[in-house]
C-alpha positions as CSV (number, residue, x, y, z in Angstrom):
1,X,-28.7,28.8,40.5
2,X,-28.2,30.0,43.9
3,X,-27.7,33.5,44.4
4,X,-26.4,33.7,47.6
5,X,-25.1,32.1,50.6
6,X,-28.2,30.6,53.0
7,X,-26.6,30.2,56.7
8,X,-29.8,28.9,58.6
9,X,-30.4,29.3,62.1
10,X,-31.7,26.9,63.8
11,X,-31.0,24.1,61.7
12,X,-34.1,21.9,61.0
13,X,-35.4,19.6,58.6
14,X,-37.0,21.9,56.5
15,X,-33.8,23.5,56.0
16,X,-32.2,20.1,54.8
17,X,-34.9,19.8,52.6
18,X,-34.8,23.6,51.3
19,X,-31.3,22.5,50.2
20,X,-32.4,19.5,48.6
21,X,-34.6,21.4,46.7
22,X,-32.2,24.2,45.8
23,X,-29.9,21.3,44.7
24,X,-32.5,19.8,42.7
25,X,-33.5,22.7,40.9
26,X,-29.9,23.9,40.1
27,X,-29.6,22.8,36.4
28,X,-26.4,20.3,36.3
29,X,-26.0,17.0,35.2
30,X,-28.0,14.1,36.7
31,X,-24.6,12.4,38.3
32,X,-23.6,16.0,39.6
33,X,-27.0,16.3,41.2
34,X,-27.1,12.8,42.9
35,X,-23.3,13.4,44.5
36,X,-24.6,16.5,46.0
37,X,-27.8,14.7,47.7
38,X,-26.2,11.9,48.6
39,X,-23.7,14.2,50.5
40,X,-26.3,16.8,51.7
41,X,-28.4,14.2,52.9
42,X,-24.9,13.0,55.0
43,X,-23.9,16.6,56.5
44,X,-27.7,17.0,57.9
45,X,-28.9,14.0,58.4
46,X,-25.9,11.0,59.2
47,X,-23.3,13.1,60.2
48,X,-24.8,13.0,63.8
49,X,-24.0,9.4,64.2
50,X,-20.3,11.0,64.4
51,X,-19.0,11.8,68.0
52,X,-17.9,15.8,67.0
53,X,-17.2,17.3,70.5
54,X,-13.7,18.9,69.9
55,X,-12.2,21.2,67.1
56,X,-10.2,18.6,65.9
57,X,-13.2,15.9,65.3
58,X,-15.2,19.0,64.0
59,X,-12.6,20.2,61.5
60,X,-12.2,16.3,60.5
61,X,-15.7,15.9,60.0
62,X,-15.6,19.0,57.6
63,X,-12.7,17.7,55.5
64,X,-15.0,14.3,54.9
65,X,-17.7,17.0,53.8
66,X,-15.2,18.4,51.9
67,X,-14.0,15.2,50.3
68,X,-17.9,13.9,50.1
69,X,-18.4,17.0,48.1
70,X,-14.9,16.3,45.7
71,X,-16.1,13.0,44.9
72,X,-19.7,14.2,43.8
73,X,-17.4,16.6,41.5
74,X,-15.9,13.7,39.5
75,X,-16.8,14.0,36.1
76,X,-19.0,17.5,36.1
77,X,-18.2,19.9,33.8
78,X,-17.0,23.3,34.4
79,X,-20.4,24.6,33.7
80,X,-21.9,22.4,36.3
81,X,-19.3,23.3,38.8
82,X,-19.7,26.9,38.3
83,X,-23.5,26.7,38.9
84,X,-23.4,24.7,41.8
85,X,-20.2,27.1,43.8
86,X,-22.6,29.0,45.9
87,X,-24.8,25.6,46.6
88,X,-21.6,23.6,47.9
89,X,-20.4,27.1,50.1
90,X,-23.9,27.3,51.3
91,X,-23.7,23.6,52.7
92,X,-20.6,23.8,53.9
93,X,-21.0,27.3,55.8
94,X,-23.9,26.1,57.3
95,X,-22.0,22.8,58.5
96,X,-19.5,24.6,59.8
97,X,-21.9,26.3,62.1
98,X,-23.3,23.9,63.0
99,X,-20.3,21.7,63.8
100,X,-19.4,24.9,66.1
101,X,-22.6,24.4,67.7
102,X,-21.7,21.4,68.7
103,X,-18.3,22.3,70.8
104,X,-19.0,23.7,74.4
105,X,-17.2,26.7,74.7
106,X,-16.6,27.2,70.7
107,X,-17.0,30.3,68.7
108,X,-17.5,29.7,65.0
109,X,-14.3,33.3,64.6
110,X,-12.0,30.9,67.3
111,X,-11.7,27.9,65.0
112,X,-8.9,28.0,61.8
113,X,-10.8,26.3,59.5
């Protein structure tokens, strides 16, 4: 289980692939697991194929994180969900900064999530 939040700076591959293997070592169910690949491997990795230069394209890109991250959900127990919290805050922190990266001008404290 993850112990704390992970904000990395700069982002790089081997950060996607530190949180693939923090996912894949977090002990939840196979299904669970899979959902929360498939939608790290979106947030940093596909994501960029998205045209994010304003808030509102960067706070609608998090809320299909967000959704990407409800559907993985489906069926998890409340075990799995509670040892996977910090993983899913940790990806979606570190999207978030990077999504504010991407916004000339932005600060990530000048954006209402």
């Amino acid at each position: 289980m993850v112990n704390e939040i992970i904000d990395f700076e700069p982002f790089t591959l081997n950060d996607r692939d530190a949180v693939l293997d923090m996912i894949k070592t977090t002990h939840i169910s196979e299904n669970y697991k899979s959902g929360l690949v498939n939608t790290a491997n979106w947030m940093f990795g596909d994501i960029v194929y998205l045209e994010i230069n304003t808030i509102d394209s960067a706070k609608k890109a998090l809320r299909e994180a967000e959704q990407r991250l409800m559907d993985a959900r489906v069926g998890a127990s409340e075990e799995d969900l509670k040892k996977a919290e910090f993983l899913e805050q940790t990806m979606l922190n570190r999207l978030k900064h990077r999504l504010v990266r991407t916004i000339e001008g932005a600060c990530p404290d000048c954006i209402d999530w």
